[in-house]
N, C-alpha and C positions, 0 to 999 in steps of 0.2 A: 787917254782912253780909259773909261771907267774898265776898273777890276770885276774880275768875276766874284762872285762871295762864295767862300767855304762850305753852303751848303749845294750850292750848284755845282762846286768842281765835286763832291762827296757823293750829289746823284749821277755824276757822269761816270767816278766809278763803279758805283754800282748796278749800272744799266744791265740790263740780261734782258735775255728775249728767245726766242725763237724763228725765224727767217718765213716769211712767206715763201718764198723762191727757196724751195730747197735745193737746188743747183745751179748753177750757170750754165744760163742761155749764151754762148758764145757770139758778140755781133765782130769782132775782132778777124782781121784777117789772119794765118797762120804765116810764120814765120819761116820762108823756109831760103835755106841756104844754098843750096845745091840744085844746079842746073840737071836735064834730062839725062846726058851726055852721063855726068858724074853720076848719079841714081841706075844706071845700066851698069857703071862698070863694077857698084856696089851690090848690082844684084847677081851679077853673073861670080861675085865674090861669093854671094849667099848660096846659091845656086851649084856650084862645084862644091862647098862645104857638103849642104845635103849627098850630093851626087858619088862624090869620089871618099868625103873621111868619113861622114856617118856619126851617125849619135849613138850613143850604149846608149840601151835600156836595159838598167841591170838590177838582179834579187828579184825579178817579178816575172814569174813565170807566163803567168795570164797574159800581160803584156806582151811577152813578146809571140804568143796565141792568136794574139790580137791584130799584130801585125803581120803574122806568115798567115792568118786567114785572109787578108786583103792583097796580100803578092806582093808584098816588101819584099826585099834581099835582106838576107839574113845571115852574119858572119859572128859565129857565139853569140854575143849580145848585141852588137856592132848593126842598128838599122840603116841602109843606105836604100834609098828610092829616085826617083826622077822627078825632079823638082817641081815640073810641072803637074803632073800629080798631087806631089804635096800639097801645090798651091792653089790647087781646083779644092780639093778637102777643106783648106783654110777658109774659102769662102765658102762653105756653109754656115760656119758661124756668120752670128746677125754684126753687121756693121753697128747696130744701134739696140739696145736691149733698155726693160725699167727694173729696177731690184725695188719690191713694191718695200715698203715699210709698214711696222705694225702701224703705226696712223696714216694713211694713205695720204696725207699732204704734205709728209716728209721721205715719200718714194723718191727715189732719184732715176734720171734717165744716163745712161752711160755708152758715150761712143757717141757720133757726129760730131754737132759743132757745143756737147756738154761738156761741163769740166765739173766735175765731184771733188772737194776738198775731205779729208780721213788723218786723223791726228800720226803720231809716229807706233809704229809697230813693233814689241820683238827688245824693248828695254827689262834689264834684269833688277836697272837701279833706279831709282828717282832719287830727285833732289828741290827743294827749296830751299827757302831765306831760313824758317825758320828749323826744320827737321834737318838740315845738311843733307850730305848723302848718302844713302844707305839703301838695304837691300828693298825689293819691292815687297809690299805686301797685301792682303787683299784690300783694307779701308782702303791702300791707296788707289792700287784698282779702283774700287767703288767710287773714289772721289773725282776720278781722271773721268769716269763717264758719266759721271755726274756733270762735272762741265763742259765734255766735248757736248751733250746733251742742250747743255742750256746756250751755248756759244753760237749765234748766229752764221756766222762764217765759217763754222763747221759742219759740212752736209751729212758726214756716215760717221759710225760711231768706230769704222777702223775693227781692231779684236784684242789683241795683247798692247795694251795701253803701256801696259807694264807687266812683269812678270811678278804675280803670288807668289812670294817664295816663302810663304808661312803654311802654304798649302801642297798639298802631296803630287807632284807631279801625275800622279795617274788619274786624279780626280778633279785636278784645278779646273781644266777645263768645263766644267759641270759648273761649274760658280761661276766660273766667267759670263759663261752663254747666257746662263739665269741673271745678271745684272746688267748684260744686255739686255737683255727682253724684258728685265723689269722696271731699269731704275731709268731708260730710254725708251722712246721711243722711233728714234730714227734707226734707219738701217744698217748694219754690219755683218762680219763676217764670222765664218765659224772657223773650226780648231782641224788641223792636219797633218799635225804631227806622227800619229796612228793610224792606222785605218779603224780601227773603231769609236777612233776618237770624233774623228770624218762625221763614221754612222750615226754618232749620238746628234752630232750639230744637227744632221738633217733629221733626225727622228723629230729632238725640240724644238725644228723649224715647223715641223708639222704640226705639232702640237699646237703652235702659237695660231699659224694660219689656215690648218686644215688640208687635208687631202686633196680635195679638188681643187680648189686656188694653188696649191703646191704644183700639179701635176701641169697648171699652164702659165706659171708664173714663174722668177727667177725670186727668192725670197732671201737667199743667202747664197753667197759666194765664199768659195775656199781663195787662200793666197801661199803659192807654192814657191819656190825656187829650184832651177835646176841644180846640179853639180858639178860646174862649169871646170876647167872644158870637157864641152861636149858628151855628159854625161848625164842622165836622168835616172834618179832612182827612185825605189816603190814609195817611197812617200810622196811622188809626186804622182808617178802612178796609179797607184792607189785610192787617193785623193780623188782623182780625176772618175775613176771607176765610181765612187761613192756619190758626188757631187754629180758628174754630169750625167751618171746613168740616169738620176734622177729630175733631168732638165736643170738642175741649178748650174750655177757658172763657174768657172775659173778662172785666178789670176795667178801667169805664169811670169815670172822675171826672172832670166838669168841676170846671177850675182857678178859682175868680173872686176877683179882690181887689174888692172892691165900693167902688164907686166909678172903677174903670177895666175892669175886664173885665164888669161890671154895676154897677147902679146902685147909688146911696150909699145903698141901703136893705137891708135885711137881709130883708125879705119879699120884694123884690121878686130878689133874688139866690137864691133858696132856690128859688123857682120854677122861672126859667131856668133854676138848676142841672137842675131833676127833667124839664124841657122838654128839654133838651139830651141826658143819658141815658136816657129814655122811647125818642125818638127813633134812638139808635144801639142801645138793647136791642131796638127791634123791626125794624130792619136786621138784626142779629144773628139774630134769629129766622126770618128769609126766608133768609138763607146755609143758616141747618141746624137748622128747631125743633128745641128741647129742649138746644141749647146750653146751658151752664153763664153765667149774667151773673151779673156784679156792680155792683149801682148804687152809684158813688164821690160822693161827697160833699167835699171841697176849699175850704169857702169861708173866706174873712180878711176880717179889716178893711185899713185902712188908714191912713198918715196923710196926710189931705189936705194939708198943708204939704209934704211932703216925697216925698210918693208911697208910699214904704218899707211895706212890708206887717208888720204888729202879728200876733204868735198871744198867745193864752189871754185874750184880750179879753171883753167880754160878750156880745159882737153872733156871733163865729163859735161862741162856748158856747153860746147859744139856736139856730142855723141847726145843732146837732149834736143837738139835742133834734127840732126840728120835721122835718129828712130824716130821722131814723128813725121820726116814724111814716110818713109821706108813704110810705116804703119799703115799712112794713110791711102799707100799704094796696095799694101796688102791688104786693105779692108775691112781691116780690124782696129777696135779700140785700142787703146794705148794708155798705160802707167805709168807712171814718172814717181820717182823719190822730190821730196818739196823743200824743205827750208833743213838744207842737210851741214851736217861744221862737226868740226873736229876739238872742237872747242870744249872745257870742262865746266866752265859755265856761261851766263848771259852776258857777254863783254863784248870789245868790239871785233874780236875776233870771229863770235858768233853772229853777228850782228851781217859782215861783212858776205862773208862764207854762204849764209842762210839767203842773204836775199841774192846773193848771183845765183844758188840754185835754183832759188824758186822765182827768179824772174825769166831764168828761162825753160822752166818746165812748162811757164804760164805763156810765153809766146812761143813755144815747141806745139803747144794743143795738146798737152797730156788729158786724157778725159777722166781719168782715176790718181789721182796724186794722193799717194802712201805717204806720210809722216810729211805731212803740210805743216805740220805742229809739235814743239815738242822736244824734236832729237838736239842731244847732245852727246858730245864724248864715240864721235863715232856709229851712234846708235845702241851704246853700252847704258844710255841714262834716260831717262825723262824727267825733265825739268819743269814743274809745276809753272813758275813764272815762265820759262819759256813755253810754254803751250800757250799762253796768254797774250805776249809780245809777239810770237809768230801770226796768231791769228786773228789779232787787232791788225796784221799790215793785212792777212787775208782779205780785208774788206775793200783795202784800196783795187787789190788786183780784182775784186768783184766790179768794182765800177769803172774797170778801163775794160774789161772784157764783153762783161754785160751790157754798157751803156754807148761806149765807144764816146764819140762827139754829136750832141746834140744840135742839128741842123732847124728847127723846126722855129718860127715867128719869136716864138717867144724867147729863143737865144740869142734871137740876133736884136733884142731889146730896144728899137728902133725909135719906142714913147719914151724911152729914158735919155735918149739924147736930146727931144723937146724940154725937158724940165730940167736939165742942168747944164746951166753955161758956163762958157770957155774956162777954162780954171778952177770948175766947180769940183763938186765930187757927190758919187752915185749912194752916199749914203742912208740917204732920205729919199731914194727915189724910190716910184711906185713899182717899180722892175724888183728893187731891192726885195724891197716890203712883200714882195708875193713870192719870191722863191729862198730870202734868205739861210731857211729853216733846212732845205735840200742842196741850194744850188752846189756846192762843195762836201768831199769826202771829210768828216772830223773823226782822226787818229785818237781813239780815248784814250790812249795811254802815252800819249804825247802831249808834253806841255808847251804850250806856244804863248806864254803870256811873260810879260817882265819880269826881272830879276827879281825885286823887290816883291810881286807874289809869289815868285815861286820861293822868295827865305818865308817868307810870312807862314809858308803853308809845311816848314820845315825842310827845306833845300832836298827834298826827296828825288832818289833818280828814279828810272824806267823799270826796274827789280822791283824797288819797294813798291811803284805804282801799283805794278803786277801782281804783286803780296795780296795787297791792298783787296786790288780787285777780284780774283777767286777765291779768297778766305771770304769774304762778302756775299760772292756768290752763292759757294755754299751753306752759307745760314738762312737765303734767299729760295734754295731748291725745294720744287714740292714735283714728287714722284709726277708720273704720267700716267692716267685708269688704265685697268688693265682689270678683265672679267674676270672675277673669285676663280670661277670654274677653268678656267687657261692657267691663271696661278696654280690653284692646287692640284694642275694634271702635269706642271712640270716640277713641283716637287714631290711629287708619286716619285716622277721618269727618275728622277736624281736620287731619290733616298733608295732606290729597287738596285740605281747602275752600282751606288757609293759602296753598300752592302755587295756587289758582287766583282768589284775593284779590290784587289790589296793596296794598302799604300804601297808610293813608291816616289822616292827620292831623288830617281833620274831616267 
């Protein structure tokens, strides 16, 4: 078999693009595990939780205003209501919502039969080949959405790629927002940590897109977590109050390592999970029916010796199968964690871990999958080459979801059996010849070819590939237009907030 040449394998690293399809269209059946029978006794689980233990909603007074205006039970902080109620509230939220993007061709639709892939979220450290590891900072930032941006198999630009830590905690968020919206243009999310910090995302979502498009569109979404168990407090609150008074969306995931944030059981953690955000989606729904939610899903194992939290285990693979249906019952979109490991770096430890996550988040019907790319160490790191390897397999799971099996004349290639007889081979045939170019998924950072090229080209493994390939890229990126006049209205908004911000270090 003739060898590829060195500048052909050299342009397949350097390939970058943009996706037409900025999401998956889901033609794949969803996977579901659990019969009626079992889904009833998991809801009457759910269902007593609301009922009988109640959620704290706590430090937010307005909240709990909010809830004794609509006839909740109210015990200190402690909300308990009647399930069925809850679960009438929860459907107001849209089963199916579009978070528009600054380019309208990279809007994404979320909820039904979509799936959104969103790099890893909420890393303090990055790491590659060449830098090692070390703390985050803003280039890196800039660099991470520089090529969640240019990455096909990346549909949203996700929000804390990494964390600035050369920038002041009370202002970081102000840089972030702004290289979302400048050096991208696909969609993401804004900052939640504060409530002010909330009001700014959505001020400088206005900015970008205007008051009227804001007022009927979903432009930006917040991503919260409860404080499991069974506890929500004002930054999720808060959050909610900011985002969806103002029609934009939220995504709620409780966090559990079962066994410390819920029980060492995997039913009984799956539950709480859907008790925990049942509860804040129909909060959500008293601020502003018809918000935009998103039910997050979060849950690990752990090891009881050591505490340490385990991903791509078998117990948070089944809890990603049974929240999507539980979801799909309650009628709400659904979030999934993606290519998750415990791993320090790209080895096969990560390798392993990453894809049982995210193979089955991707047959769960997660419609939002958070750190599809990326995480290592926990979720303590972003790993440059791993963002790259993670979302090079992204493509495969695009074409088993989106394409399915192709039934149609030209699969079942029926002229190709006229032109090559008994012991022959199809590689000259005219079936060949017209789809070779699509017929198959090509992994670019997979080598498939003989030993003898691959020492030729320097016995390089899947790392260096990866090196290779986004150090490429970015000398390859050219920003995205964006009107002077939208630029210079968000560096007004930020140089007016910076001046009325103190630093602040935590």
């Amino acid at each position: 078999m003739a060898r590829r040449s060195r500048a052909s394998r050299d342009r397949k690293i350097a390939a970058v693009g943009i996706p037409a399809s900025p999401h998956i269209r889901r033609c794949l059946p969803f996977y579901d595990i659990l019969d009626d029978e079992q889904l009833v006794k998991l809801e009457a689980q759910v269902n007593w939780l609301i009922e009988e233990v109640g959620v704290a909603f706590r430090d937010d007074p307005e909240a709990l205003k909010i809830w004794k205006q609509a006839g909740a039970k109210i015990d200190g902080d402690i909300i308990r209501a009647p399930a069925d109620w809850v679960r009438n509230l929860c459907r107001q939220a849209p089963r199916e919502f579009t978070q528009l993007a600054r380019n309208p061709e990279r809007s994404v639709k979320i909820g039904g039969s979509n799936q959104v892939f969103a790099p890893i979220y909420g890393a303090p450290f990055v790491r590659d080949l060449k830098g090692g590891r070390r703390y985050g900072d803003m280039q890196s930032f800039e660099n991470l959405v520089k090529l969640t941006y240019m990455h096909p198999n990346l549909h949203h630009g996700g929000f804390v790629t990494c964390e600035p830590c050369d920038v002041p905690v009370s202002k970081r968020h102000l840089d972030m927002l702004y290289a979302h919206m400048t050096l991208s243009d696909k969609p993401h999310l804004g900052a939640i940590t504060e409530k002010s910090r909330a009001q700014d995302s959505v001020d400088m979502a206005e900015i970008v897109f205007g008051k009227e498009v804001m007022e009927n569109n979903c432009v930006i979404l917040g991503n919260v977590n409860t404080n499991s168990p069974m506890l929500v407090d004002k930054v999720v609150t808060e959050a909610i109050q900011v985002y969806c008074a103002r029609g934009q969306g939220i995504i709620v995931a409780p966090f559990i390592l079962s066994g410390a944030m819920g029980p060492a059981s995997t039913t009984a953690s799956v539950t709480q999970a859907m008790a925990e955000a049942l509860m804040v989606c129909a909060f959500s729904q008293l601020v502003k029916p018809g918000a935009p939610f998103i039910l997050g899903n979060f849950l690990s194992s752990m090891s009881l010796k050591s505490g340490a939290p385990t991903f791509g285990m078998p117990e948070p693979v089944l809890s990603n199968y049974v929240i999507g249906q539980l979801a799909r019952r309650a009628g709400l979109p659904l979030r999934c964690g993606g290519s998750l490991t415990a791993a320090k770096i790209e080895d096969a430890q990560a390798a392993y871990e990453s894809a049982d996550s995210m193979h089955s988040t991707m047959l769960a019907g997660a419609n939002y999958v958070l750190h599809a790319a990326g995480w290592l160490e926990g979720g303590l790191c972003t790993g440059f080459e791993k963002l790259i390897m993670d979302a090079d397999r992204l493509g495969s799971y695009q074409k088993i979801l989106g394409q399915g099996l192709d039934v149609s004349d030209e699969a079942f290639a029926r002229d190709a059996y006229g032109e090559v007889d008994p012991g022959g081979h199809f590689l000259g045939s005219g079936h060949t010849m017209r789809n070779y170019q699509t017929a198959f998924y090509e992994a670019t950072l997979s080598d498939s070819e003989n030993v003898e090229s691959w020492e030729e080209r320097g016995s390089t493994d899947m790392r260096m590939r990866a090196f290779e390939k986004w150090t490429t890229m970015l000398t390859e990126y050219q920003p995205p237009k964006m009107e002077e006049s939208v630029r210079d209205a968000l560096q007004d908004f930020i140089a007016r907030r910076k001046e009325e911000l103190p630093d602040a270090w935590y």
